[in-house]
N, C-alpha and C positions, 0 to 999 in steps of 0.2 A: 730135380731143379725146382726150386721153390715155385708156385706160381703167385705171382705179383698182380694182383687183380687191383688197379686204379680206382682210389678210394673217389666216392662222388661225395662230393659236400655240396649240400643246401641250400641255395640262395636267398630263401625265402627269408625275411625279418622276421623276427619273435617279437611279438610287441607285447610288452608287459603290462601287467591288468594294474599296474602302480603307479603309471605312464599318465601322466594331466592329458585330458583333449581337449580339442576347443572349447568343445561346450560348456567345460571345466573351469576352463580359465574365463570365459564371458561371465560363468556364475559367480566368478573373484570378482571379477571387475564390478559388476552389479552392484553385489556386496561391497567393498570399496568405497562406491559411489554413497551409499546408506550409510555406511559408517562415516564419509565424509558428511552428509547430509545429519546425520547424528549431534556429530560433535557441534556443526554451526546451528542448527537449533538449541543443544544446549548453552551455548557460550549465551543464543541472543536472551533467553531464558532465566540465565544469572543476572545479565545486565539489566534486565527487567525488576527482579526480585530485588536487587540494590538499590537500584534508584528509585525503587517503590519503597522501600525500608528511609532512604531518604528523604522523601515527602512525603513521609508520615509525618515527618516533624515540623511542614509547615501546610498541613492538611485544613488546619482549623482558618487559617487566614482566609488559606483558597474558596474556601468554604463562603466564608463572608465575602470575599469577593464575586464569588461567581450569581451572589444570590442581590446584589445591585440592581441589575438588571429590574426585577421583579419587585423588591422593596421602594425603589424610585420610584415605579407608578403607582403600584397601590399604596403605599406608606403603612404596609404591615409586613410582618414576619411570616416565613411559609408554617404551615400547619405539619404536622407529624405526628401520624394516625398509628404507627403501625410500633411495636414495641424495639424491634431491633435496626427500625428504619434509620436513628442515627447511624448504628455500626455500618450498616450497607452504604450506606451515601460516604462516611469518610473512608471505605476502602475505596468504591465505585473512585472519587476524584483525584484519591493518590494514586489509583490505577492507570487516570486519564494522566497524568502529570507526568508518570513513571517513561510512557507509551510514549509520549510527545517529545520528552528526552534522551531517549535512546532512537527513536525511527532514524538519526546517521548514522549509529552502530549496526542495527539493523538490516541497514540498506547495506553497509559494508559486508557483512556476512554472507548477506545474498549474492554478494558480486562475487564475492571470494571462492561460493557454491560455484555457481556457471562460468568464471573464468576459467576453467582448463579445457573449456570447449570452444572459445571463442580462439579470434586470431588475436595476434599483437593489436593491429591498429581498433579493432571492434575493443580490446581490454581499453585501451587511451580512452577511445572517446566513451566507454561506460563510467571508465573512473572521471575524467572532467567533468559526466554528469551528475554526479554524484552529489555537490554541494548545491545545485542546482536544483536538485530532487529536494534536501530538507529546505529550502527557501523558499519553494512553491507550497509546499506544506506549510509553512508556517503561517507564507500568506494565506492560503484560505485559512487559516484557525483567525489571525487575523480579520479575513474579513466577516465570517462565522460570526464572532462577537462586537467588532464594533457597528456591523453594518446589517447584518443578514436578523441577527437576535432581536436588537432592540426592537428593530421595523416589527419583528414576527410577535415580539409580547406586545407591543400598541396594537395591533388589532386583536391577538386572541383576546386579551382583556378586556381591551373595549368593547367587543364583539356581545352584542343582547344585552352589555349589563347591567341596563337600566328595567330589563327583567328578570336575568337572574346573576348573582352574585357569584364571582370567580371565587374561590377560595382553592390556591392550589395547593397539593400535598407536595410535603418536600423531596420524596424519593421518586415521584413522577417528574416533578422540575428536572432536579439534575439529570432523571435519564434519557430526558430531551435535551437536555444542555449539552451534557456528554456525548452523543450518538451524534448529536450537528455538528460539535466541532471538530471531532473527528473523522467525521467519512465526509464533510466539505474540504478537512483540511489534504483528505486521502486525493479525491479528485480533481483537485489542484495542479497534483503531479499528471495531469494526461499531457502537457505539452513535451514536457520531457521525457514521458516514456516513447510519445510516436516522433521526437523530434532521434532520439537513441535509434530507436529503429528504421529511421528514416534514412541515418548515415549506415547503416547494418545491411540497408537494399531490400527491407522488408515492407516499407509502407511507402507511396509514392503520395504525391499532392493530388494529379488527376482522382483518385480513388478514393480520396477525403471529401472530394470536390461532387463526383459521382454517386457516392453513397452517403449523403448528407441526409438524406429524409431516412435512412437507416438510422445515423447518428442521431437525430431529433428523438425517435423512438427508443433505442437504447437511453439516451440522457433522461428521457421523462421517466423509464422504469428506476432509475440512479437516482433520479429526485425522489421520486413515489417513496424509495426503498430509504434514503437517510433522513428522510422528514417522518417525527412517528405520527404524527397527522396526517387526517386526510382532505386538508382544505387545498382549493386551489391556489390558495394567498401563499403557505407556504412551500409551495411544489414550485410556483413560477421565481421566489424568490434562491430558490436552487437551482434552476436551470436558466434564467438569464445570464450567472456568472459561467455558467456550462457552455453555452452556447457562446458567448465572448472567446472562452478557453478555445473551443473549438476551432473559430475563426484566427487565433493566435497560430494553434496546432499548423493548419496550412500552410500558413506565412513561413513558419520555424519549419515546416517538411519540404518545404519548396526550395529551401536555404539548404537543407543537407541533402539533398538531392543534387543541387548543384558542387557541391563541396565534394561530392562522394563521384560525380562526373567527373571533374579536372583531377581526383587523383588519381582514378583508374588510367584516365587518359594521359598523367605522367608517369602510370608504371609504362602505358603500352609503348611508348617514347621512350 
């Protein structure tokens, strides 16, 4: 009689050494996320390089424009000491030109980055703020040069010069001109970035309200750092628009605090 010995099988899983694990698949996603981060830096990159290619071609105007400011009090031309100081100064203000007209591309990109993270309603209210974000920018460049500049060359020129004579070189002008009107016109946007976060549940009013001599201190390091001087005159005339922003921020965190109340309290209804 044959004997019939009951075959045992294995229960055990083989797990294949070709098998993804987790750790595997976080390291895709990672990766992913870089190659996403990739692409919208290069996109913001080209759009830079374009519209710097494009005012190039009206660089020489800007040029005489920007340099008003300082020919209207003195009634001379700036000086230019240095052999390639031209080339420097008209790439430096098609740079600034280039920068100024893209920061809504810009801002698009970066949203497009962090939006698979956020919810629905957090994407809405980033994108509504969006055209928000380049209007506050514009106004500080805005107020940068009609208001913040002039004030700032009437006194440094006036300043001793009945002892010594201003003569400013042209490639230090513009890279004071350039640096103010761009990181006043940068911090401009703080209403809108804590007013965004404030609908998000991340910054409250009480906390604006509580940590305000914090804020005072941060804002004077923000002056210290966009004014390339170190006079008092032009530090207070960048932090009094600061300090106004500030007391906006509130008002505008206090509003979405409220906003971001009544809708929770019609999901929980």
């Amino acid at each position: 009689m044959a004997d019939h010995t009951p075959t045992t099988h294995s229960t055990e899983t083989v797990t294949s050494p070709l098998a993804p694990s987790d750790a595997d698949e976080a390291v895709m996603t990672i990766w992913e996320h870089l190659e996403e981060l990739r692409a919208r830096l290069l996109r913001a990159v080209i759009a830079v390089l374009v519209a710097f290619v494009v005012m190039l071609f009206f660089t020489s105007d800007i040029i005489e424009y920007l340099s008003d400011p300082y020919t209207d009090i003195t009634g001379r031309p700036l000086q230019q000491l240095e052999p390639t100081g031209n080339i420097v100064i008209y790439f430096r203000v098609a740079l600034l030109g280039a920068g100024i007209v893209v920061i809504p591309y810009i801002t698009y990109q970066l949203f497009m980055f962090v939006s698979p993270g956020l919810t629905r309603r957090e994407r809405r209210w980033i994108l509504s703020a969006l055209p928000f974000t380049t209007g506050f920018f514009l106004l500080g460049v805005a107020f940068s040069w009609f208001i913040m500049i002039p004030a700032a060359f009437e006194f440094l020129i006036g300043f001793q010069n009945d002892v010594l004579a201003n003569e400013w070189t042209a490639q230090r002008y513009f890279a004071f001109l350039t640096s103010i009107i761009f990181w006043v016109g940068v911090s401009f946007e703080m209403p809108v970035v804590l007013y965004v976060l404030a609908r998000m549940g991340l910054v409250g009013r009480q906390a604006l309200i509580n940590n305000w001599r914090f804020a005072v201190v941060a804002m004077s390091v923000v002056a210290a750092l966009v004014t390339p001087t170190v006079d008092p005159f032009n530090m207070l005339l960048v932090m009094a628009p600061l300090l106004i922003l500030y007391m906006i921020s509130i008002v505008l965190v206090g509003i979405a605090e409220n906003r971001l109340r009544r809708a929770l309290d019609s999901q929980d209804t």
